[in-house]
PLY file of the C-alpha trace (Angstrom):
ply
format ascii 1.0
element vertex 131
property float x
property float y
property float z
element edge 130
property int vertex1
property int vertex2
end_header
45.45 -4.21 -29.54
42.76 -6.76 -29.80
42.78 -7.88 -26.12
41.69 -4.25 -24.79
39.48 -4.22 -27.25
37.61 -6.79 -26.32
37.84 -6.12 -22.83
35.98 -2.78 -23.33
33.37 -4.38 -25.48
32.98 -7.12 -23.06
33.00 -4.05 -20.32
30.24 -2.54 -21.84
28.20 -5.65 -23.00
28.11 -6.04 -19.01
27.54 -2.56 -17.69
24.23 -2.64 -20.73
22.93 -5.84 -18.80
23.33 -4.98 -15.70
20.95 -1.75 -16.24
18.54 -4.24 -17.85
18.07 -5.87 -13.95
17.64 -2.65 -12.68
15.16 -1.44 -15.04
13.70 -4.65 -14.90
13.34 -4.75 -11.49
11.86 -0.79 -11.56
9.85 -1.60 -13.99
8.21 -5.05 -11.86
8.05 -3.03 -8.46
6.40 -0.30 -10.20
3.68 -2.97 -11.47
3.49 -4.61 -7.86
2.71 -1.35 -6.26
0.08 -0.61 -8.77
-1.46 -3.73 -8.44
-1.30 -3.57 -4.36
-2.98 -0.49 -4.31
-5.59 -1.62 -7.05
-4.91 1.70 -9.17
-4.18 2.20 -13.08
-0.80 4.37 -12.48
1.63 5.20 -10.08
-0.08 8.67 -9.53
-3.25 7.57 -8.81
-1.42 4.81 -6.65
-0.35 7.13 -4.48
3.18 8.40 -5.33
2.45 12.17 -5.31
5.91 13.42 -3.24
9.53 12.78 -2.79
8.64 11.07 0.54
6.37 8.61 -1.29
8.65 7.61 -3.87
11.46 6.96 -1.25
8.90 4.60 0.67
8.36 3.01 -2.98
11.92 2.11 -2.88
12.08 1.03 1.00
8.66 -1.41 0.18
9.35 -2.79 -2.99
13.43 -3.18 -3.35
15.77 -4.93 -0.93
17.60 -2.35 0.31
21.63 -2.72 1.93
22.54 1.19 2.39
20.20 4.08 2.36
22.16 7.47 2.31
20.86 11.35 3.33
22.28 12.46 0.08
24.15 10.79 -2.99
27.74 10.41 -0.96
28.39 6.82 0.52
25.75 5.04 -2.15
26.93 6.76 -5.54
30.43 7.93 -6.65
31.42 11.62 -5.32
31.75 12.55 -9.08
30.44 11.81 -12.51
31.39 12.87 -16.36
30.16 13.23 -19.33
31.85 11.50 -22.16
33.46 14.96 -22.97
34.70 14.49 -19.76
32.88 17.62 -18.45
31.69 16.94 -14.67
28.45 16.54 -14.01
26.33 17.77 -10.78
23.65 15.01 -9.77
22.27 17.18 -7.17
21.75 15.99 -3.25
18.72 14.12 -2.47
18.23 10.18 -0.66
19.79 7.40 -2.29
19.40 3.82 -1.85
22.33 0.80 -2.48
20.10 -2.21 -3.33
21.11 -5.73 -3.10
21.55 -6.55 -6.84
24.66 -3.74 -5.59
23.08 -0.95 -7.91
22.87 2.70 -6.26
19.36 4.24 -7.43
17.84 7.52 -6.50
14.12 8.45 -7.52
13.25 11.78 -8.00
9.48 13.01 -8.29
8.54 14.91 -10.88
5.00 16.63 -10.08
4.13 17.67 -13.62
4.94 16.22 -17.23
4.45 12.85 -18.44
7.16 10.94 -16.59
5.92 10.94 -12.70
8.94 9.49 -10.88
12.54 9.28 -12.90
15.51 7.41 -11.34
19.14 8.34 -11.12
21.04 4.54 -11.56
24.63 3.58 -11.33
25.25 -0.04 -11.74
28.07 -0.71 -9.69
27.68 1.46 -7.58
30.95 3.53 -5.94
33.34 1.24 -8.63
34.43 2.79 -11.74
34.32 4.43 -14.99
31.87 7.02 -13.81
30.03 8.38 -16.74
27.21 9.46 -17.33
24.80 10.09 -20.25
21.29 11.30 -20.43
0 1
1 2
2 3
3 4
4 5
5 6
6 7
7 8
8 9
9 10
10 11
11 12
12 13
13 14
14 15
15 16
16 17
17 18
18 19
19 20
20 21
21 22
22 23
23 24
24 25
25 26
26 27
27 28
28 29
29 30
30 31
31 32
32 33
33 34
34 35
35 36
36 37
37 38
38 39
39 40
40 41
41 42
42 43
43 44
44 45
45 46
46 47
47 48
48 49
49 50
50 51
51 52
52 53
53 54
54 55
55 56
56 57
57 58
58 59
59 60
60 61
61 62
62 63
63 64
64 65
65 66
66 67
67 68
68 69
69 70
70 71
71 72
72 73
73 74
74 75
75 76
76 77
77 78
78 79
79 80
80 81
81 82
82 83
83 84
84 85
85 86
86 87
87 88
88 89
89 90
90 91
91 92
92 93
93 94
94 95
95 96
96 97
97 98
98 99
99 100
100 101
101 102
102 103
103 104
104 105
105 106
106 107
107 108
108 109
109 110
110 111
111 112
112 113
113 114
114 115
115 116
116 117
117 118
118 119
119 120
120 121
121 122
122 123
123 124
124 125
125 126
126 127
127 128
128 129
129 130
């Protein structure tokens, strides 16, 4: 009993860091494009559409796959931890090199301008999600 357990804790300890990178590297590409453009946020930067933030991503990450919609860079579906599935809608998606899948979605009101839909590994499993 102790062995699984400490697989799934080491599991976890991994799947936590690796979302740390990608939010690390969000949160430094965010900064460079601010500071390229010479502007306080990402609004007055210039990200004001979905086309924008996808050219943030092709710019500022190191991309390996882009896809049309969420099939070929994310899993084809996710759950919940109730294990009800979940619908991630259909919109670009990017694989970057660090082998994360990430797809931004712009958000043209409220305080949160672009949010990002992240897997960590990609098309590999457990696929859960949480909010």
């Amino acid at each position: 009993m102790t062995v699984p357990t400490l697989m799934q804790n080491h599991q976890r300890k991994t799947y936590v860091t690796q979302l740390h990178k990608v939010y690390n590297e969000i949160t430094q590409a965010a900064l460079q494009y601010q500071t390229d453009r010479n502007a306080l946020n990402l609004r007055e930067a210039g990200i004001n559409s979905v086309d924008s933030a996808n050219a943030f991503i092709r710019n500022y990450f190191k991309i390996v796959n882009e896809c049309e919609g969420l099939s070929g860079c994310f899993a084809d579906s996710y759950k919940k931890m109730s294990g009800v599935e979940v619908s991630l809608g259909d919109a670009k998606s990017f694989v970057l090199a660090s082998g994360a899948s990430v797809r931004p979605k712009y958000n043209p009101v409220g305080l949160s301008l672009i949010s990002f839909l992240v897997d960590v590994n990609g098309k590999q499993g457990p696929k859960y999600c949480g909010t």
